[in-house]
N, C-alpha and C positions, 0 to 999 in steps of 0.2 A: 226834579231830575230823577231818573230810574237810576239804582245803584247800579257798578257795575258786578256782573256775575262775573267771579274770580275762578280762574279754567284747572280744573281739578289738578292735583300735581299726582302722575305719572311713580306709582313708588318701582323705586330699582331698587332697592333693597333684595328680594329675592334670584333677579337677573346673576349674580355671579352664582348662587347656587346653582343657577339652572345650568350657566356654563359649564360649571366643574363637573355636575352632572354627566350631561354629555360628551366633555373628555374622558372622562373614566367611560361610557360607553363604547366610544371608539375604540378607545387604550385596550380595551378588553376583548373587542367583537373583530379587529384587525387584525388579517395573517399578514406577515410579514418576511419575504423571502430572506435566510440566511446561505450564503456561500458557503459549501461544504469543502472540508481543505482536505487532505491527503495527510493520513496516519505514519509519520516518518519521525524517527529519532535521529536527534543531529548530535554525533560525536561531540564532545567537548575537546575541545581542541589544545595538542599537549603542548608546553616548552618546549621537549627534546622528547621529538618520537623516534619509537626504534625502526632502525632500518629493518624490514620482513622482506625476507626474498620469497617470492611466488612465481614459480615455476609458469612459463609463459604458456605451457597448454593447459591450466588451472585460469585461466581470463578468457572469458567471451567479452570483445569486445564489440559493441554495437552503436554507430553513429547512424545521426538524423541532421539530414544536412538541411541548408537552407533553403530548401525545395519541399521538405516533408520526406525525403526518401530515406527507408533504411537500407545500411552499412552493414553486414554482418562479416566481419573476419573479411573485409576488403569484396564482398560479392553483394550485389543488390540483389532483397529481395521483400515479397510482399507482408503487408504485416501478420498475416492469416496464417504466414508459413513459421514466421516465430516463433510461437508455442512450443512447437514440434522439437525446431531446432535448441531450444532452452532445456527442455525435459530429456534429447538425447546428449545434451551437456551434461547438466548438473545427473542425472543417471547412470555417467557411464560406468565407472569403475573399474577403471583401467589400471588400479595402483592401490596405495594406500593411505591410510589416515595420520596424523600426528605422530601417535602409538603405533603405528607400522602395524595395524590391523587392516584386513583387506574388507570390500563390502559387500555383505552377503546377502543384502536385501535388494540390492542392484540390479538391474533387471536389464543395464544397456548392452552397447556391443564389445565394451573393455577395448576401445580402439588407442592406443596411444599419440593420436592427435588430440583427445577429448579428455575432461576432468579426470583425475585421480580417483578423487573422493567427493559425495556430496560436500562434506565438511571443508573441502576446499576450494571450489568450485564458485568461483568469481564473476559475476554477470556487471560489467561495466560500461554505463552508458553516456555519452558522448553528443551533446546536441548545439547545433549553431545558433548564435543570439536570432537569427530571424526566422529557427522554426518555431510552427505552431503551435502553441499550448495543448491544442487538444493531439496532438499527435504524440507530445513526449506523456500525457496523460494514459493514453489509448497504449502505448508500448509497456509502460509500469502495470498496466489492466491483465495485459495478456501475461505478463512474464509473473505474474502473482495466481495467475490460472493454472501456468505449469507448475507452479510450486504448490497451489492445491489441488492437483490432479495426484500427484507425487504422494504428498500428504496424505490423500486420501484413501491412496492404495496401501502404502503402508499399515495405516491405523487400520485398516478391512484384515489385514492378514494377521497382524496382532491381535487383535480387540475385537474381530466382526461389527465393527462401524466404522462409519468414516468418517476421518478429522472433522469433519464439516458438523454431522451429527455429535462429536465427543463436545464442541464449541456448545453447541445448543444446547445441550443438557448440561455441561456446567454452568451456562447463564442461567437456564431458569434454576440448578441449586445458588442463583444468588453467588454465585463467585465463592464458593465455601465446602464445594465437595474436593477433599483433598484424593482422594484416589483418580478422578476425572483430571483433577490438574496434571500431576505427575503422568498421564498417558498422553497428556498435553503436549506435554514438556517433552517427554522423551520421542514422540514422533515428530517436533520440529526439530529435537536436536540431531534426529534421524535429516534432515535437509534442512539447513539453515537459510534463513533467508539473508543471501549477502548480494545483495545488489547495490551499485557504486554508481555514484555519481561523479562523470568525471571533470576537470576543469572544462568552461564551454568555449568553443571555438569561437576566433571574433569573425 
């Protein structure tokens, strides 16, 4: 009788190297979409806050109803015209600051239906549980344009650059040129960014 021939055995011994292998290929050679979220500091929230009286022509209010449409001060209008109406807000300078300093960098029409002071000058925004994401996105886009538009006139007339350039050469000194900071500083303390979110409509 022919013996019989016994069928080679198959080594897997190296098989999960090869696995691992190629997961770490993938792991590595894979881009992978991340959602980018929106740069916002959330108050910590007091015990017993104090009551702040704010002067009702010191608030732009701005709702987005459940349509996508904006509200501005009870008048519909397009999102394009926003900007406008935001920067002849927070610009006007119709009054004074805290210190009962008046603003001399001001450049609006001092109408006394419009802000006081940049420093006081409240932008507060109002939206329905069924508007659109990208719409109350798109409204926070533009009303951060007028604040650097603002910004960037400012820091030109101070500094001959503009906010936007004084950002970029701080970043590349690495977050460490202290002269670049404090022009930072003081041309946003020139227009604060105070925009509110208000409770949302059901």
């Amino acid at each position: 009788m022919m013996s019989r021939k016994e069928s080679p055995e198959i080594n897997a011994g190296s098989m999960a190297d090869i696995a691992f292998l190629l997961l770490i290929f993938f792991l590595v050679t894979t881009t992978m979409n991340v959602d980018a979220g929106i740069s916002r500091k959330i108050p910590q929230k007091q015990e017993n806050p104090p009551n702040i009286d704010v002067n009702e022509r010191n608030i732009l209010e701005i709702n987005i109803n459940k349509n996508n449409e904006l509200f501005v001060d009870g008048s519909t209008i397009e999102l394009k015209e926003l900007k406008q109406i935001a920067i002849d807000f927070i610009d006007n300078g119709g009054g004074f600051d805290i210190y009962n300093k008046a603003c001399d960098w001001c450049e609006g029409k001092r109408e006394t239906t419009a802000s006081d002071h940049p420093t006081k000058a409240i932008i507060s925004i109002q939206s329905d549980r069924r508007t659109n994401y990208g719409t109350y996105i798109a409204t926070l886009d533009v009303l951060n344009a007028a604040y650097s538009d603002l910004r960037n006139s400012v820091a030109v007339a101070l500094y001959n650059r503009s906010y936007e350039r004084l950002l970029k050469d701080f970043k590349k000194s690495n977050n460490s040129n202290a002269s670049l900071q404090k022009k930072i500083e003081t041309v946003r303390a020139k227009y604060p960014l105070l925009v509110s979110d208000a409770e949302i409509n059901n």
